[in-house]
LOBAKOL-831068 format. One record per atom (N, C-alpha, C): chain; x, y, z; residue in one letter; atom name. Coordinates in nm, 2 decimals. Layout:
BEGIN
mol_px_py_pz_type_atom
A_X_Y_Z_a_CA
...
//
This chain:
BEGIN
mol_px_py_pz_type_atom
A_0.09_-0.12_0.00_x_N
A_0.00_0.00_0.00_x_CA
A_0.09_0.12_0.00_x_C
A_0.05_0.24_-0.08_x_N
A_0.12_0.33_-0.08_x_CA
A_0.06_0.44_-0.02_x_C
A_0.12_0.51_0.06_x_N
A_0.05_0.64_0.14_x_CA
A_0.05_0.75_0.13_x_C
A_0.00_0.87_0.16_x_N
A_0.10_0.99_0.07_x_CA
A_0.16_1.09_0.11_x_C
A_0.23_1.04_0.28_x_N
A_0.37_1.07_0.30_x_CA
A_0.47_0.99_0.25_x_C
A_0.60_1.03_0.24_x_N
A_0.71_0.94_0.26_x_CA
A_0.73_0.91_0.38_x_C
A_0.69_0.95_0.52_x_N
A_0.76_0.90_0.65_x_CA
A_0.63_0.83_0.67_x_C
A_0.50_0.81_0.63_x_N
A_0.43_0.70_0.64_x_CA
A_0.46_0.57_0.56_x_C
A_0.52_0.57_0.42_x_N
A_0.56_0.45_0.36_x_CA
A_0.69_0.40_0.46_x_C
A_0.75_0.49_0.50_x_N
A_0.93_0.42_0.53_x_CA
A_0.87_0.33_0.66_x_C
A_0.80_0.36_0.74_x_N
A_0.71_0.32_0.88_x_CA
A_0.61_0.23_0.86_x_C
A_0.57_0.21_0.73_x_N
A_0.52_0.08_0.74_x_CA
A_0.59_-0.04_0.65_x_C
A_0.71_0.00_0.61_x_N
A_0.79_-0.05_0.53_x_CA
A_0.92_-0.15_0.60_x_C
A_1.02_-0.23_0.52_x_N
A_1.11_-0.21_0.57_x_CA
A_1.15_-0.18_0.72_x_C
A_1.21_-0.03_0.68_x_N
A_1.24_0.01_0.77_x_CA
A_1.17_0.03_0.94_x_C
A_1.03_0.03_0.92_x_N
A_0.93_-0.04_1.04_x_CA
A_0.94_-0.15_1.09_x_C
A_0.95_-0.26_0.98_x_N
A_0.97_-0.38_1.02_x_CA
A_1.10_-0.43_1.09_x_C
A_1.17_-0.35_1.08_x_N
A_1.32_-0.36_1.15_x_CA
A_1.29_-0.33_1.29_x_C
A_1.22_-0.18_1.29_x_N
A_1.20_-0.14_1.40_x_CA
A_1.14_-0.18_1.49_x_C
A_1.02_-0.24_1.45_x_N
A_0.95_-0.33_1.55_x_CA
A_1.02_-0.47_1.60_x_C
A_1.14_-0.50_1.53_x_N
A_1.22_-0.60_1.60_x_CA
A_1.27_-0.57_1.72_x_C
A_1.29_-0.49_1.71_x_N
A_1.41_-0.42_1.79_x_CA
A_1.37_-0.49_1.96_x_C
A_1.40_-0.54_2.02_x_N
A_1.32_-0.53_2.14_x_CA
A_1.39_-0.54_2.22_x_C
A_1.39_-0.46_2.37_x_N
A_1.48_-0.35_2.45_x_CA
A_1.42_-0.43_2.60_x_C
A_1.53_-0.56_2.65_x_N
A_1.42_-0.61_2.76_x_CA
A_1.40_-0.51_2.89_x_C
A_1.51_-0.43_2.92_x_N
A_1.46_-0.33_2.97_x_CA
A_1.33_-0.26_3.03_x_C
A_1.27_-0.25_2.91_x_N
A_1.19_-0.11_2.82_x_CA
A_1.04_-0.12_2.89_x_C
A_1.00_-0.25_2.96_x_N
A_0.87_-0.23_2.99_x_CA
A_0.91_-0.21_3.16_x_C
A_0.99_-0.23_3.21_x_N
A_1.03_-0.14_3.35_x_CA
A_1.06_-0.01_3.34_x_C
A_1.14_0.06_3.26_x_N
A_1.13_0.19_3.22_x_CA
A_0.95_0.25_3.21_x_C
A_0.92_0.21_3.13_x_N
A_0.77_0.21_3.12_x_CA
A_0.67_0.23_3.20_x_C
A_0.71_0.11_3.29_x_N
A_0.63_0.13_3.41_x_CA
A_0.66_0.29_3.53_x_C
A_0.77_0.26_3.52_x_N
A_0.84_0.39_3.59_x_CA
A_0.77_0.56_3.56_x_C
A_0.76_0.57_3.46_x_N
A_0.73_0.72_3.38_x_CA
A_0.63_0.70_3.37_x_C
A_0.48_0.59_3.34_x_N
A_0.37_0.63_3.32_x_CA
A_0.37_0.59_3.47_x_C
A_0.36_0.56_3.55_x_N
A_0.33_0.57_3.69_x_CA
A_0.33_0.73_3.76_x_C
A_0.45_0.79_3.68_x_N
A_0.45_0.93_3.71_x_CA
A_0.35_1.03_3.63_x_C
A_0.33_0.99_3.51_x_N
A_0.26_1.06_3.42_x_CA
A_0.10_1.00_3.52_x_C
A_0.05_0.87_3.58_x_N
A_-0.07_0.89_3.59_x_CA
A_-0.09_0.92_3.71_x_C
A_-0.01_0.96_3.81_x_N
A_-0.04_0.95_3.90_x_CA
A_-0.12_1.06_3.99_x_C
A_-0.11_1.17_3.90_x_N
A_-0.22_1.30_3.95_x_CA
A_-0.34_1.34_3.83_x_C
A_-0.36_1.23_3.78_x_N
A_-0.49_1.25_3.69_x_CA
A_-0.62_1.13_3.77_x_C
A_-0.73_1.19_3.73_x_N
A_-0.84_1.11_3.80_x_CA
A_-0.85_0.96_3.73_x_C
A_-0.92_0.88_3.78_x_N
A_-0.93_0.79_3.73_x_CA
A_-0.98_0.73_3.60_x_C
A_-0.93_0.67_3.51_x_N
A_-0.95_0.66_3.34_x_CA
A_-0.96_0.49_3.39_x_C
A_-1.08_0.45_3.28_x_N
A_-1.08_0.31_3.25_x_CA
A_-1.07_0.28_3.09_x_C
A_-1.01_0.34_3.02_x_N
A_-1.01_0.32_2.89_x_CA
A_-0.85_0.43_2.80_x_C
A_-0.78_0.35_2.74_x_N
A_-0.65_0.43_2.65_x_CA
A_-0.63_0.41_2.53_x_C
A_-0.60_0.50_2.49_x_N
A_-0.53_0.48_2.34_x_CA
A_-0.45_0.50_2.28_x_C
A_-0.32_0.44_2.23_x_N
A_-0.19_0.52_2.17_x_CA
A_-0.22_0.56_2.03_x_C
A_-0.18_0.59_2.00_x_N
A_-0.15_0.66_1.83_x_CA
A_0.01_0.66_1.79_x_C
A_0.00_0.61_1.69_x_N
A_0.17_0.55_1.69_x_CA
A_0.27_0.46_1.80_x_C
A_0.15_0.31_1.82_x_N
A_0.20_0.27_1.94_x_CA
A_0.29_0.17_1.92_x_C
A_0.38_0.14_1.80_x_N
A_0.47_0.07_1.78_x_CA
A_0.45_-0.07_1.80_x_C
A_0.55_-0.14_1.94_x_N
A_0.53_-0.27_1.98_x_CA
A_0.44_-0.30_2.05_x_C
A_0.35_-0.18_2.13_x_N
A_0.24_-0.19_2.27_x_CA
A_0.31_-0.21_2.37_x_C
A_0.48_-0.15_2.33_x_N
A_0.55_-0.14_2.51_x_CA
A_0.46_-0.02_2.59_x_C
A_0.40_0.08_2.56_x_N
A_0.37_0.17_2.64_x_CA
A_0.22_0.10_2.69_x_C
A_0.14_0.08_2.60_x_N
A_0.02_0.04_2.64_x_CA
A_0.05_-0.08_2.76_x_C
A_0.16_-0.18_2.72_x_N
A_0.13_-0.30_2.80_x_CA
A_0.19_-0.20_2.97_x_C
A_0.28_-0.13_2.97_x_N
A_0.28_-0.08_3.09_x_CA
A_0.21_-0.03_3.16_x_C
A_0.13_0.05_3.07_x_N
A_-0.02_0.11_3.13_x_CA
A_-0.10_0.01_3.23_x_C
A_-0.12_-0.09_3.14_x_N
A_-0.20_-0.19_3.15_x_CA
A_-0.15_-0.25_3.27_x_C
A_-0.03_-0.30_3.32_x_N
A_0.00_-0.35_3.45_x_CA
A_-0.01_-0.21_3.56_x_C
A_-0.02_-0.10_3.51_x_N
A_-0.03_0.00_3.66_x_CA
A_-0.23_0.05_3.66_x_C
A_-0.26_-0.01_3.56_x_N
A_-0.43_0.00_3.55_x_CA
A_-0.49_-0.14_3.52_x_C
A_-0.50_-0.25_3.62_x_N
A_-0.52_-0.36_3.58_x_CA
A_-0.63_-0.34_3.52_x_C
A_-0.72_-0.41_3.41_x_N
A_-0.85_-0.38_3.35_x_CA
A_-0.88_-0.26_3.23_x_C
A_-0.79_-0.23_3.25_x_N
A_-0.85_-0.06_3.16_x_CA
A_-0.79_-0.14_3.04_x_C
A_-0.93_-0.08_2.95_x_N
A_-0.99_-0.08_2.82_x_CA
A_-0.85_-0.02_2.73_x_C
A_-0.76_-0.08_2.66_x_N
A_-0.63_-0.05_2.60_x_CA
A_-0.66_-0.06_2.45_x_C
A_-0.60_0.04_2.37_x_N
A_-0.61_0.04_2.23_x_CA
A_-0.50_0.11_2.14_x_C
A_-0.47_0.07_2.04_x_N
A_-0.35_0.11_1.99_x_CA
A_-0.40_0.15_1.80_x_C
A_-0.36_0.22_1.75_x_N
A_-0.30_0.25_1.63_x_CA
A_-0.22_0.27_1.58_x_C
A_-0.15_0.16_1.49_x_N
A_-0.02_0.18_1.41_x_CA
A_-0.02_0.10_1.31_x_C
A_0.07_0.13_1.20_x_N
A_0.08_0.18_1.03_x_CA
A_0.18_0.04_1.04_x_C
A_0.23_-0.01_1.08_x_N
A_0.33_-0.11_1.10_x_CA
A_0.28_-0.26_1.10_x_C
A_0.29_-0.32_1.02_x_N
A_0.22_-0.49_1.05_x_CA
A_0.27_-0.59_1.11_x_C
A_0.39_-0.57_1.11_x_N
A_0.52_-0.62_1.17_x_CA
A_0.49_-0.63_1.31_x_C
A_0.45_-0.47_1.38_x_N
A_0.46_-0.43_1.55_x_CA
A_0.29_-0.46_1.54_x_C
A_0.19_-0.47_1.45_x_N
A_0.05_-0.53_1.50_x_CA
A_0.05_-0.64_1.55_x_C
A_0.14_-0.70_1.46_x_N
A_0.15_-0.85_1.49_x_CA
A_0.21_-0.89_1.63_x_C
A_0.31_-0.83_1.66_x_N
A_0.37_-0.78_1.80_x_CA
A_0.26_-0.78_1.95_x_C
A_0.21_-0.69_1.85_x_N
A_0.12_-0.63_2.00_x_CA
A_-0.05_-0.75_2.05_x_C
A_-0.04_-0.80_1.89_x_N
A_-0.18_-0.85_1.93_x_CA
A_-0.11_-1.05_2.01_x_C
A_0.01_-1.02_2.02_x_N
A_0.08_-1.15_2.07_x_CA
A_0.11_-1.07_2.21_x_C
A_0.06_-0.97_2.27_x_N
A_0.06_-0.95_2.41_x_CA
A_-0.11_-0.96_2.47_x_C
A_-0.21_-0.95_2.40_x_N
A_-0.33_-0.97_2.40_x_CA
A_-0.38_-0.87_2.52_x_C
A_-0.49_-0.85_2.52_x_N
A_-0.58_-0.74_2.56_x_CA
A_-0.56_-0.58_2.51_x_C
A_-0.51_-0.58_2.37_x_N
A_-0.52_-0.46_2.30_x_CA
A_-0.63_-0.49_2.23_x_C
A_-0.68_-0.38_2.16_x_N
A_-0.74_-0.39_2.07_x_CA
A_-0.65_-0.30_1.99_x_C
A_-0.66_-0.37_1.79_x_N
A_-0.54_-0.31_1.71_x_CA
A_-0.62_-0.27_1.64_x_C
A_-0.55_-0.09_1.61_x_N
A_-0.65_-0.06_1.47_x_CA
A_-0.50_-0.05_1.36_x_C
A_-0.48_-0.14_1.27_x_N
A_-0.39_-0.11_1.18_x_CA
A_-0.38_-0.03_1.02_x_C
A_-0.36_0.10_1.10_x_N
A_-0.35_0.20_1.01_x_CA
A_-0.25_0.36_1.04_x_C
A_-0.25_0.40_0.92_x_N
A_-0.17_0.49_0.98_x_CA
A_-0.26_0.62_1.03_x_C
A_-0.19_0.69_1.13_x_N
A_-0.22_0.79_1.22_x_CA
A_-0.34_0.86_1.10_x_C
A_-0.26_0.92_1.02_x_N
A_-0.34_1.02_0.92_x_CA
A_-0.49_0.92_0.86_x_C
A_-0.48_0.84_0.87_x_N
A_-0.63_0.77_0.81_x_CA
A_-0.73_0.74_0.91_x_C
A_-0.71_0.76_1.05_x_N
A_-0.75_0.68_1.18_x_CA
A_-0.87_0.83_1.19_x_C
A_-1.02_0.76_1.20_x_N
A_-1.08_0.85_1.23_x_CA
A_-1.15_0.80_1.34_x_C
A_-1.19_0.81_1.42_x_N
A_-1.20_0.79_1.60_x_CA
A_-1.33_0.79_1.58_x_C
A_-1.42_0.65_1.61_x_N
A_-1.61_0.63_1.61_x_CA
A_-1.62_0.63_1.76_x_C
A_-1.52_0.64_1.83_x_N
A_-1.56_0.67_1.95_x_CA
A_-1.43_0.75_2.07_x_C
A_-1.47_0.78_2.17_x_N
A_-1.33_0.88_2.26_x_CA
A_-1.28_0.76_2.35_x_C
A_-1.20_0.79_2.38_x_N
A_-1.12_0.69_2.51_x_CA
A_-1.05_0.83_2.64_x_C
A_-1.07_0.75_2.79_x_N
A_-1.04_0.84_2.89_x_CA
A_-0.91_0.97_2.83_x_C
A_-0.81_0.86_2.81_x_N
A_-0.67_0.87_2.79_x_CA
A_-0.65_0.83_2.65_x_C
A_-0.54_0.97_2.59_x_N
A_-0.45_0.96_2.41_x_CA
A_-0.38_0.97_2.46_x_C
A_-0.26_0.86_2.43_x_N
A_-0.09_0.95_2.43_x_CA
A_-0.06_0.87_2.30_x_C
A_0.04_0.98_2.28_x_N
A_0.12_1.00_2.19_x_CA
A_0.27_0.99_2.18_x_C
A_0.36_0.89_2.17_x_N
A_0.51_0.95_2.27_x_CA
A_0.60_0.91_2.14_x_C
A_0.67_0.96_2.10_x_N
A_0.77_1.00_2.03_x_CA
A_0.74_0.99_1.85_x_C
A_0.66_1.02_1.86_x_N
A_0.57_1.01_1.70_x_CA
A_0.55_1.13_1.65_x_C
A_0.55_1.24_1.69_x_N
A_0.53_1.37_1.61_x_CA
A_0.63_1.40_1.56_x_C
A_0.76_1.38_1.57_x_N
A_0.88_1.43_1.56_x_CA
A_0.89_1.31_1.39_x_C
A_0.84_1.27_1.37_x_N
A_0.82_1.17_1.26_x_CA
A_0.70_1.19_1.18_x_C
A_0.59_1.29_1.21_x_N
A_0.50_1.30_1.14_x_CA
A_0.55_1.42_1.01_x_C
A_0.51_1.41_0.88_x_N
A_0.54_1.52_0.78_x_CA
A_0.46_1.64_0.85_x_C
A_0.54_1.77_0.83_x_N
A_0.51_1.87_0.91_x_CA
A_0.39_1.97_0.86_x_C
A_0.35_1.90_0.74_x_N
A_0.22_1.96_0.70_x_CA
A_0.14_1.88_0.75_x_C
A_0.14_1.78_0.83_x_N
A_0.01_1.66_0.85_x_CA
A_0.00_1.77_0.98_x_C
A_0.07_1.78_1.05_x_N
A_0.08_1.78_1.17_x_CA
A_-0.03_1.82_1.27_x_C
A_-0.09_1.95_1.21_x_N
A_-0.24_1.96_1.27_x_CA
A_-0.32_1.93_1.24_x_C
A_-0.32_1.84_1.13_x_N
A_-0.45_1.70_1.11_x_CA
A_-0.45_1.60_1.25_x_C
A_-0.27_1.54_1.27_x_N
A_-0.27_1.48_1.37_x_CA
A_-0.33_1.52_1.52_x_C
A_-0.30_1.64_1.54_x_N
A_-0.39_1.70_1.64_x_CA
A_-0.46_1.70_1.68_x_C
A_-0.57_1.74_1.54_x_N
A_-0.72_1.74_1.57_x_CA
A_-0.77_1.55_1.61_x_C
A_-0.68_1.42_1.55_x_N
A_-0.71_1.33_1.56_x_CA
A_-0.70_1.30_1.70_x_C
A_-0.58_1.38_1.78_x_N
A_-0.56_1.31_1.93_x_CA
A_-0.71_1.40_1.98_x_C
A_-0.71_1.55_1.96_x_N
A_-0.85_1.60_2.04_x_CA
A_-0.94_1.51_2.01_x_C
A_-0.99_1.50_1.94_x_N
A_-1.11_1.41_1.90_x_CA
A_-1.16_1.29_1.92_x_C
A_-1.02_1.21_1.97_x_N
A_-1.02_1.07_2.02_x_CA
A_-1.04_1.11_2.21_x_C
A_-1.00_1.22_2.23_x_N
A_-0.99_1.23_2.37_x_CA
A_-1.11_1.24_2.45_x_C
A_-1.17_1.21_2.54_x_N
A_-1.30_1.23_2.65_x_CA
A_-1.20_1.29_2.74_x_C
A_-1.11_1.27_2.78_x_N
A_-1.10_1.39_2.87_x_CA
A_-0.92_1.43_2.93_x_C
A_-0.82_1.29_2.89_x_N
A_-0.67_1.32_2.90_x_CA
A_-0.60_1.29_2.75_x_C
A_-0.49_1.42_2.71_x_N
A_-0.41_1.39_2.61_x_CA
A_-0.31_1.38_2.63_x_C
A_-0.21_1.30_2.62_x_N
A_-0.02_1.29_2.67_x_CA
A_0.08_1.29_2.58_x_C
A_0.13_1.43_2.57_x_N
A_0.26_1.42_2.46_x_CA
A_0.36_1.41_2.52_x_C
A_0.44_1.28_2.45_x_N
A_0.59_1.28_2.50_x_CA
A_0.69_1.29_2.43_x_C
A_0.79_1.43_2.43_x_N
A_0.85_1.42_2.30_x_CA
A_0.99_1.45_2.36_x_C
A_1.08_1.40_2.25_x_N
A_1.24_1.44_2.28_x_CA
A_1.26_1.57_2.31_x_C
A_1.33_1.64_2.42_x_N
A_1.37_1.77_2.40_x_CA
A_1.50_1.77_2.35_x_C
A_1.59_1.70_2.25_x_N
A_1.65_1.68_2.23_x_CA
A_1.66_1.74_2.06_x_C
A_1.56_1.67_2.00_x_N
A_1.52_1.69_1.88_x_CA
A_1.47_1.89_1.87_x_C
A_1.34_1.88_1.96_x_N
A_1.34_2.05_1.95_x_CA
A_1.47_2.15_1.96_x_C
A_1.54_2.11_2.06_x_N
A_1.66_2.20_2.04_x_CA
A_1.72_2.18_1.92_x_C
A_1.74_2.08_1.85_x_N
A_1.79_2.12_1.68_x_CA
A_1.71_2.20_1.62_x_C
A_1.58_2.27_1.67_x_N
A_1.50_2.34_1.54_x_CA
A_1.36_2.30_1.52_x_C
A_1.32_2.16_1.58_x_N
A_1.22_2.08_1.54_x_CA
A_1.10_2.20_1.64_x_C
A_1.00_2.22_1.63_x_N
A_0.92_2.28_1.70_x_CA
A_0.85_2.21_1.85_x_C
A_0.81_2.30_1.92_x_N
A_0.79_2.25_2.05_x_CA
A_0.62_2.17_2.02_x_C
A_0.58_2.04_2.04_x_N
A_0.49_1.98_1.98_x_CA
A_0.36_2.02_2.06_x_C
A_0.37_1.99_2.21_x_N
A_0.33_2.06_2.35_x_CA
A_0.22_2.17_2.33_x_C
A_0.34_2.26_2.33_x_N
A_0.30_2.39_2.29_x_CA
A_0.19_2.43_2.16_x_C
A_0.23_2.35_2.03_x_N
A_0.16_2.41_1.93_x_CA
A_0.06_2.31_1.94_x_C
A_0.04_2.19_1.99_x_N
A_-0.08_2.10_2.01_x_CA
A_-0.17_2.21_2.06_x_C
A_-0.14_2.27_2.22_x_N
A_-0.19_2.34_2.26_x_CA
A_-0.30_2.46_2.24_x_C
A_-0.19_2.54_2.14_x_N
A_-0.24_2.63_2.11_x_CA
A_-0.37_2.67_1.99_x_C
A_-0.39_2.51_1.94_x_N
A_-0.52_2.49_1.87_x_CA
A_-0.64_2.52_1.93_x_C
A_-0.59_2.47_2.05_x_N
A_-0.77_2.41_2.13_x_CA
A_-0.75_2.47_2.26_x_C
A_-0.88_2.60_2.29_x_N
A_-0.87_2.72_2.37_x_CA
A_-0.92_2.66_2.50_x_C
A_-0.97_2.52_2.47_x_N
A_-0.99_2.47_2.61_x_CA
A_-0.96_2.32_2.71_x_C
A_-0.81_2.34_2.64_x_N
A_-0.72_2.26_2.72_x_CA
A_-0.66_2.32_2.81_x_C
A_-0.62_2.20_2.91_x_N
A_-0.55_2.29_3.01_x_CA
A_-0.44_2.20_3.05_x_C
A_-0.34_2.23_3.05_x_N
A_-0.20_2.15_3.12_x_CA
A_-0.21_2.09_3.26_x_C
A_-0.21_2.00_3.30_x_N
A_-0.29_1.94_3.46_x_CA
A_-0.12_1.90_3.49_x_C
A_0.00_1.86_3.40_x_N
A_0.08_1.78_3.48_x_CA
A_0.20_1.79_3.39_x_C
A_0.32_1.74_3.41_x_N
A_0.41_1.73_3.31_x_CA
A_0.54_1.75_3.39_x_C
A_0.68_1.66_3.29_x_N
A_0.77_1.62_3.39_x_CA
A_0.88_1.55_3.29_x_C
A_0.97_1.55_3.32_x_N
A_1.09_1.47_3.23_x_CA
A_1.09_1.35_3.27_x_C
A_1.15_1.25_3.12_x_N
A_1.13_1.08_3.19_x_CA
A_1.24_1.07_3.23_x_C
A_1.34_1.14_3.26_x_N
A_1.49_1.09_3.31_x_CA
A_1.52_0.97_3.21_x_C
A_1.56_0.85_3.25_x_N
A_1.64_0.75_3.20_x_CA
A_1.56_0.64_3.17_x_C
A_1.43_0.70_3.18_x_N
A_1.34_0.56_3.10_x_CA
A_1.37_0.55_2.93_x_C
A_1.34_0.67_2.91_x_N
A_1.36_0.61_2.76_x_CA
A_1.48_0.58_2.70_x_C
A_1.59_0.49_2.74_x_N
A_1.70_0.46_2.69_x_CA
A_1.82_0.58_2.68_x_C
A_1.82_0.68_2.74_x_N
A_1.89_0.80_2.70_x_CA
A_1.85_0.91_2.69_x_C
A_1.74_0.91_2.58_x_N
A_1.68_1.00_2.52_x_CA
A_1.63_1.13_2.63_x_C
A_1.65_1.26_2.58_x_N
A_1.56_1.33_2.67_x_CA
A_1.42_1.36_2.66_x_C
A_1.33_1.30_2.66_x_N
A_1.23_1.31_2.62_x_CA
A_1.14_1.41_2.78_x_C
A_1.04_1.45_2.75_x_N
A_0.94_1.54_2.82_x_CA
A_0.82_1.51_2.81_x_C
A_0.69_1.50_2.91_x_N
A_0.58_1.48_2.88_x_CA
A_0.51_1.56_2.96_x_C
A_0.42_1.56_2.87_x_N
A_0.31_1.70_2.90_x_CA
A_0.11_1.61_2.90_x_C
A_0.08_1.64_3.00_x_N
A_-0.08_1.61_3.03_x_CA
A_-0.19_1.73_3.01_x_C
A_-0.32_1.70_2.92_x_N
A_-0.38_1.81_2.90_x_CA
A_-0.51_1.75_2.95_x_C
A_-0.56_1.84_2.98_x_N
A_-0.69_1.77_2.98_x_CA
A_-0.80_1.91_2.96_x_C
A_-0.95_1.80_2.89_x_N
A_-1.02_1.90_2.83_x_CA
A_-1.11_1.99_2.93_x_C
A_-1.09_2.14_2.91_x_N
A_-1.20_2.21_3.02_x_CA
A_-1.32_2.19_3.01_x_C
A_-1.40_2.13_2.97_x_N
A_-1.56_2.06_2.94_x_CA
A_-1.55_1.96_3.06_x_C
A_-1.45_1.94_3.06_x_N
A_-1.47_1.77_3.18_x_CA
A_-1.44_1.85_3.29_x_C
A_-1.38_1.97_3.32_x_N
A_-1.36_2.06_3.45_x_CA
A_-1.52_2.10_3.45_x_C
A_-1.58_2.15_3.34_x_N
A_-1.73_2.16_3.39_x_CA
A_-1.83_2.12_3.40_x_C
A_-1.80_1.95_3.38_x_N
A_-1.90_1.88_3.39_x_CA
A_-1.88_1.81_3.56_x_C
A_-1.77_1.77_3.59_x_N
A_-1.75_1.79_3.73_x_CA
A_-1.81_1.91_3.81_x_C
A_-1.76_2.04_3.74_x_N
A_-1.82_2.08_3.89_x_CA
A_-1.94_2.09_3.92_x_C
A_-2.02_2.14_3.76_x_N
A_-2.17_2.07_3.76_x_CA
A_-2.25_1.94_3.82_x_C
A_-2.16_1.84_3.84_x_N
A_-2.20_1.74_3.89_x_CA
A_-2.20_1.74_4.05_x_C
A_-2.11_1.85_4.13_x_N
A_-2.07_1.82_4.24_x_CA
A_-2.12_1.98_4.29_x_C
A_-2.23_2.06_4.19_x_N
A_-2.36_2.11_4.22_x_CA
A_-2.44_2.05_4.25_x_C
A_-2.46_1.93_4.15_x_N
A_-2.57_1.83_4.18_x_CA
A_-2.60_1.77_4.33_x_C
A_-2.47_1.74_4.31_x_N
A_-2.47_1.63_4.45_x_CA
A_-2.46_1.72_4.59_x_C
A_-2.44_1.84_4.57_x_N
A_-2.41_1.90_4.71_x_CA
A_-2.53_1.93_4.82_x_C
A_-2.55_1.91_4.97_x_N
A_-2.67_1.91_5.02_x_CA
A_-2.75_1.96_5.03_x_C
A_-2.80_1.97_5.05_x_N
A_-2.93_2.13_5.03_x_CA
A_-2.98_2.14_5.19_x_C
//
């Protein structure tokens, strides 16, 4: 199948297929380590979804610090579907990011080192695809490594689309990701700030 990026062909190509070999026994203790920190001041979510989720090292970590929660992944790669659906309790949508239109929201989107790979004209398509998937947390984790060459702050311009997000959390992974300096940022939607408080109108005594 041909796609019509080139950083979508090389990713489901080849060069994907390599990548999803790769496997880092490390990588799901790292994992666990940083999304423990990443969930640990957000409310409670029974449902996730990655977007660009490679092998389902992030989701399967999820998944052991949220026993039960509803896990889902999208990625362009058949090589890493095949990967992930041999860890079982994902559900796989195999396609790539840009074609993935969301029939329904999940608690929790993350996103972690996939933007820095997306063609830079997609980029606020990809956006609107994480808002849109989201009911109420979005999680970018990206190298600050890469932005300091030039690459744009992803965070930030995610952000600046949608006038009613709000930053709830965010933190460096230190040494989980192999090296890398990566950063991650928590949003979450102000509709779900007012339907709580609305609700905790409701409930208050009279």
């Amino acid at each position: 199948m041909n796609y019509k990026t080139r950083k979508e062909n090389l990713w489901a190509g080849k060069f994907g297929d390599e990548y999803a070999a790769k496997a880092q026994p490390d990588k799901l203790t790292w994992n666990i380590a940083l999304f423990s920190r990443v969930l640990k001041n957000i409310s409670k979510i029974t449902s996730a979804i990655e977007l660009g989720a490679g092998r389902g090292d992030n989701l399967q970590a999820i998944g052991k610090i949220i026993p039960g929660i509803d896990l889902s992944a999208v990625e362009i790669n058949n090589k890493a579907i095949h990967i992930i659906n041999q860890i079982g309790g994902i559900k796989t949508y195999p396609i790539s990011i840009l074609d993935f239109s969301p029939g329904k929201t999940w608690d929790f989107v993350l996103i972690k080192g996939v933007l820095i790979h997306i063609d830079p004209d997609e980029l606020k398509n990809v956006y609107r695809i994480l808002y849109k998937a989201s009911r109420c947390y979005i999680c970018i984790v990206e190298d600050s490594d890469m932005r300091e060459e030039g690459n744009q702050d992803f965070a930030e311009s995610f952000s600046s689309m949608f006038k009613n997000l709000k930053i709830v959390d965010s933190g460096p992974t230190y040494g989980e990701t192999n090296g890398s300096k990566n950063n991650w940022y928590v949003f979450k939607k102000a509709e779900t700030y007012q339907l709580n408080y609305h609700l905790s109108q409701w409930n208050m005594p009279r």
